[in-house]
C-alpha positions as a printed NumPy array, in Angstrom:
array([[ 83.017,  92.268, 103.837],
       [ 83.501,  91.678, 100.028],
       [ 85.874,  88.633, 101.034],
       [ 83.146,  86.936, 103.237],
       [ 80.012,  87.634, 100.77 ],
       [ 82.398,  85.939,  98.055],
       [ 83.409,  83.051, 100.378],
       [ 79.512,  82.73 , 101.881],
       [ 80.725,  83.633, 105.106],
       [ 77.93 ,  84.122, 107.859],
       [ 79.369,  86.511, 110.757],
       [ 76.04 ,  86.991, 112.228],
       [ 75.388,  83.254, 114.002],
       [ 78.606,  83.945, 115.756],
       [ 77.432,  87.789, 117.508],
       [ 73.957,  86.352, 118.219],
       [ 72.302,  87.958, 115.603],
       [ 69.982,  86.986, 112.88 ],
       [ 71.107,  87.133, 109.72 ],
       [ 69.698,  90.689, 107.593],
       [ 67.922,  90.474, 104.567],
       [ 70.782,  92.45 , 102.889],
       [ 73.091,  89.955, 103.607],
       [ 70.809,  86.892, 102.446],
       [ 70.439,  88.731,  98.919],
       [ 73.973,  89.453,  98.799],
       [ 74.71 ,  85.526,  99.276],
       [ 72.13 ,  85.245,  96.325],
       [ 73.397,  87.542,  94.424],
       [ 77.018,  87.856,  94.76 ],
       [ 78.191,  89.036,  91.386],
       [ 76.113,  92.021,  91.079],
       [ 77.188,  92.45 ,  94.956],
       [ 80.315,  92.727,  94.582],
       [ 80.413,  94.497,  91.314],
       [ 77.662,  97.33 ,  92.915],
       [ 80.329,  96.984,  96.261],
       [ 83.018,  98.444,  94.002],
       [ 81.067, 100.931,  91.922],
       [ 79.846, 102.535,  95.29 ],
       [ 83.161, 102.97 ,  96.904],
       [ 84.877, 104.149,  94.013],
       [ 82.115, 106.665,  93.642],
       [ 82.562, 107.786,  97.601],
       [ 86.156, 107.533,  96.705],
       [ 85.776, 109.988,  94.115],
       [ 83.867, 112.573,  95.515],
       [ 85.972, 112.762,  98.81 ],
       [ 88.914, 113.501,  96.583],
       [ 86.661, 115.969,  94.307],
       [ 86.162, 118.226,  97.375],
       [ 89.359, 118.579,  98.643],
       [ 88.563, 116.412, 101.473],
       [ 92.008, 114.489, 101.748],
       [ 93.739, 115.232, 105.345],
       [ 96.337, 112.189, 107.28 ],
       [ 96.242, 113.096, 110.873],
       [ 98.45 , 110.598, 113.047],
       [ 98.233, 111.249, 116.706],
       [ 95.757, 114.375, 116.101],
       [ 98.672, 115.954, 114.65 ],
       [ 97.825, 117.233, 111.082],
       [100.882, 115.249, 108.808],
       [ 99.076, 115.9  , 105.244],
       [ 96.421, 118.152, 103.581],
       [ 95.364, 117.958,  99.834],
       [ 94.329, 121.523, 100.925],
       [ 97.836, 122.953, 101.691],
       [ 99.144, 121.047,  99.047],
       [ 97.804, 120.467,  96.228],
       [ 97.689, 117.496,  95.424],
       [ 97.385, 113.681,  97.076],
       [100.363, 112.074,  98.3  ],
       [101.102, 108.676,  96.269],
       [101.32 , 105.213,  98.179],
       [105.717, 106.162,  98.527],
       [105.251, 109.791,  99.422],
       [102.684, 108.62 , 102.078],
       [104.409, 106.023, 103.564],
       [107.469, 107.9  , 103.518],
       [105.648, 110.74 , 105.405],
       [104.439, 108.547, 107.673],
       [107.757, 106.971, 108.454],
       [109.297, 110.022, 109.404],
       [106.601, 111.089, 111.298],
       [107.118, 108.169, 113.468],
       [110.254, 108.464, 113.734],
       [110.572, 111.99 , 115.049],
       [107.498, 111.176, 117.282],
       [107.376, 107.64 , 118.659],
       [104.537, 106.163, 119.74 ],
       [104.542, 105.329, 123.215],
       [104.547, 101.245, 124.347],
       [101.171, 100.7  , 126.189],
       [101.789,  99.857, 129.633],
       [100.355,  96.226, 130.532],
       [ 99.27 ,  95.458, 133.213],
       [ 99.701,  92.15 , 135.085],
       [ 97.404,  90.649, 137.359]])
């Protein structure tokens, strides 16, 4: 959403939909948009992590908790995790189906 307020994007013409009032002030006001954007998500970012709240689940199975832990995985430990997760447990190919 950031990219398309920066670009001047409108998404709504092509669901049907008219165009909120948010979005019209965000188009005027892009710098303070995207500025108050990144502000609120590092603040939501912040208190998720501030509470403990930090689980990965992958396939409903539990592969991570801050809880258990400690402490939240960084971007080599997660992706790490992940890949080994997906390798003892592959994901199954989706069955097409042809007409």
């Amino acid at each position: 959403t950031l990219f398309r307020s920066v670009t001047g994007h409108n998404p709504f013409p092509l669901f049907g939909m008219d165009t909120p009032r948010a979005w019209i002030w965000s188009q005027d006001n892009k710098i303070f948009s995207c500025l108050m954007t990144f502000f609120l998500s590092n603040m939501l970012e912040s208190q998720c992590l501030s509470t403990g709240a930090f689980e990965i689940t992958l396939n409903d199975v539990p592969i991570w908790s801050k809880l258990e832990v400690g402490f939240v995985p960084s971007i080599q430990e997660l992706l790490q995790i992940l890949d080994n997760q997906m390798k003892m447990n592959p994901l199954e190919s989706p069955a097409f189906r042809t007409p």
